[in-house]
C-alpha positions as a Markdown table, in Angstrom:
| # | Residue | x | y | z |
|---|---|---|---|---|
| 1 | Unk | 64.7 | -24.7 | 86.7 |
| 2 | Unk | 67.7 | -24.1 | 84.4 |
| 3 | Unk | 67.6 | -23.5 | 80.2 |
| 4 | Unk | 68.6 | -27.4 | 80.0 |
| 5 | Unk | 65.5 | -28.6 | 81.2 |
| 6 | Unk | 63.4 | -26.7 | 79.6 |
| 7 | Unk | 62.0 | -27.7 | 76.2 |
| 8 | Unk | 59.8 | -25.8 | 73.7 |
| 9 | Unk | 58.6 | -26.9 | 70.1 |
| 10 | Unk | 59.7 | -24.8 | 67.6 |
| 11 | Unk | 57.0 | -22.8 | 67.6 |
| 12 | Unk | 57.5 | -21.5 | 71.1 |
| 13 | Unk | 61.1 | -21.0 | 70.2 |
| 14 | Unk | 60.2 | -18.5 | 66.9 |
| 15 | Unk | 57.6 | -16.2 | 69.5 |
| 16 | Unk | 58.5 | -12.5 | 68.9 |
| 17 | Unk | 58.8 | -9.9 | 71.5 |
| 18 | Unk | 55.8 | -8.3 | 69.7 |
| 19 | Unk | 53.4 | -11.7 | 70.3 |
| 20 | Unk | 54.4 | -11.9 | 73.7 |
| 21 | Unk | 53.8 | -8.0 | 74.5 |
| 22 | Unk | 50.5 | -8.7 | 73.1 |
| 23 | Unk | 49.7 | -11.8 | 75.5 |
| 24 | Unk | 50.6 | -10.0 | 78.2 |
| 25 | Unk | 48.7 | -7.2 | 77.2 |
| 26 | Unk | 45.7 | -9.4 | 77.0 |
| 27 | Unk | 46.6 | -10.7 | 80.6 |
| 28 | Unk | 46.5 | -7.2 | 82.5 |
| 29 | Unk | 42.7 | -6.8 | 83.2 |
| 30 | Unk | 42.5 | -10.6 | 84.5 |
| 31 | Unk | 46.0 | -9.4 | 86.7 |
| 32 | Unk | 44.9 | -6.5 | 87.7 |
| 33 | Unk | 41.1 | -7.7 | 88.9 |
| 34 | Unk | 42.8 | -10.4 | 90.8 |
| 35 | Unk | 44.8 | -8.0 | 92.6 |
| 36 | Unk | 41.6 | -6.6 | 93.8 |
| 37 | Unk | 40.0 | -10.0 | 94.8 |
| 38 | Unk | 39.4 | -10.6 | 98.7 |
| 39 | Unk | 41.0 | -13.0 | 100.9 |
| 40 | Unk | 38.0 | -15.2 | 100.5 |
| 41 | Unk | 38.2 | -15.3 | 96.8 |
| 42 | Unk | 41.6 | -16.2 | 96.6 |
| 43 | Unk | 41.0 | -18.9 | 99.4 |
| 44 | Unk | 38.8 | -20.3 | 97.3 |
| 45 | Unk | 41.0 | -20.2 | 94.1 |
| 46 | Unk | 43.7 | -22.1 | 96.4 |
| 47 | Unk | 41.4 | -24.4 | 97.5 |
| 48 | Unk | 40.7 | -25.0 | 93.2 |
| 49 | Unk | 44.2 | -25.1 | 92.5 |
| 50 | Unk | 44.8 | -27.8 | 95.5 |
| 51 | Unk | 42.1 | -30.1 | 94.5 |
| 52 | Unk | 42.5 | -30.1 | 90.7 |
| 53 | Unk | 46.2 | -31.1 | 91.7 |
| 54 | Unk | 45.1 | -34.1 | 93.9 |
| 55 | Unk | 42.8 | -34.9 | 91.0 |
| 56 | Unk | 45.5 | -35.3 | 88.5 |
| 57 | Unk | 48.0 | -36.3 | 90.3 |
| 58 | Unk | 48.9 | -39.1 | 87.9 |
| 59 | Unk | 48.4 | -36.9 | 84.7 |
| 60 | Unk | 51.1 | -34.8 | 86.7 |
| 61 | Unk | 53.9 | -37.4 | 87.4 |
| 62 | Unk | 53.4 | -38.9 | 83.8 |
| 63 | Unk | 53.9 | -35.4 | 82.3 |
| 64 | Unk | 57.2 | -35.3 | 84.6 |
| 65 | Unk | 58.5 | -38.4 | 83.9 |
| 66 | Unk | 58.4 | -37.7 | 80.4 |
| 67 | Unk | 59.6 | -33.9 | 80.4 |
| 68 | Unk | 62.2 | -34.6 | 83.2 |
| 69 | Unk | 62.6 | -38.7 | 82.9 |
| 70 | Unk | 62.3 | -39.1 | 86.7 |
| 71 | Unk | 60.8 | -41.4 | 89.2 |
| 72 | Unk | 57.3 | -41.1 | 89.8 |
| 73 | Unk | 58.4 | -41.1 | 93.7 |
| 74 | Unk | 60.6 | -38.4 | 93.0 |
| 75 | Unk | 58.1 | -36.1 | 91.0 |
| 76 | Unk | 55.4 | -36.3 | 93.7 |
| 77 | Unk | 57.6 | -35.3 | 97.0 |
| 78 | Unk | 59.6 | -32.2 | 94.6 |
| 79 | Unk | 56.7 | -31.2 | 92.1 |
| 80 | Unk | 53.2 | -32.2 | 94.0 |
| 81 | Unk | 53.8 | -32.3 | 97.8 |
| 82 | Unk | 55.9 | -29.1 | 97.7 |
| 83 | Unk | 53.3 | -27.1 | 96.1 |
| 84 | Unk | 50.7 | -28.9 | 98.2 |
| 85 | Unk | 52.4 | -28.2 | 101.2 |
| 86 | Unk | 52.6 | -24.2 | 99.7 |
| 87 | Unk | 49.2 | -24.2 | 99.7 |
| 88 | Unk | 48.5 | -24.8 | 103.0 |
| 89 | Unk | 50.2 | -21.9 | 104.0 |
């Protein structure tokens, strides 16, 4: 995805380098304990991840259409099948 398609409120436009070292920060423990996870935990996490997509599929392609304005057709094959093909994998 290039800068032109991208869009941010104002308010994620004004984040300093100091928030975002602090969100990160924040994020480390969670990173580094699912580095340690097993295979069977992150199966499982997949398998979340897969099903929460199939479950809001339309909540998906409406947020598309209206971020990138393009075909519902379109948005599944490039932004749903493509990741649900990923996970199958």
């Amino acid at each position: 995805m290039n800068a032109e398609t991208l869009h941010f409120s104002e308010s994620e436009k004004n984040v300093s380098n100091d928030e975002l070292l602090r969100v990160f920060k924040i994020q480390q423990p969670t990173a580094l304990r699912l580095r340690n996870s097993t295979v069977g935990q992150r199966i499982a996490k997949l398998k979340k991840l897969r099903k929460s997509i199939e479950n809001n599929k339309a909540h998906i392609i409406a947020a598309g259409a209206a971020d990138f304005n393009k075909p519902a057709m379109e948005l599944e094959i490039t932004e749903i099948l493509s990741v649900l093909m990923e996970l199958e994998h």
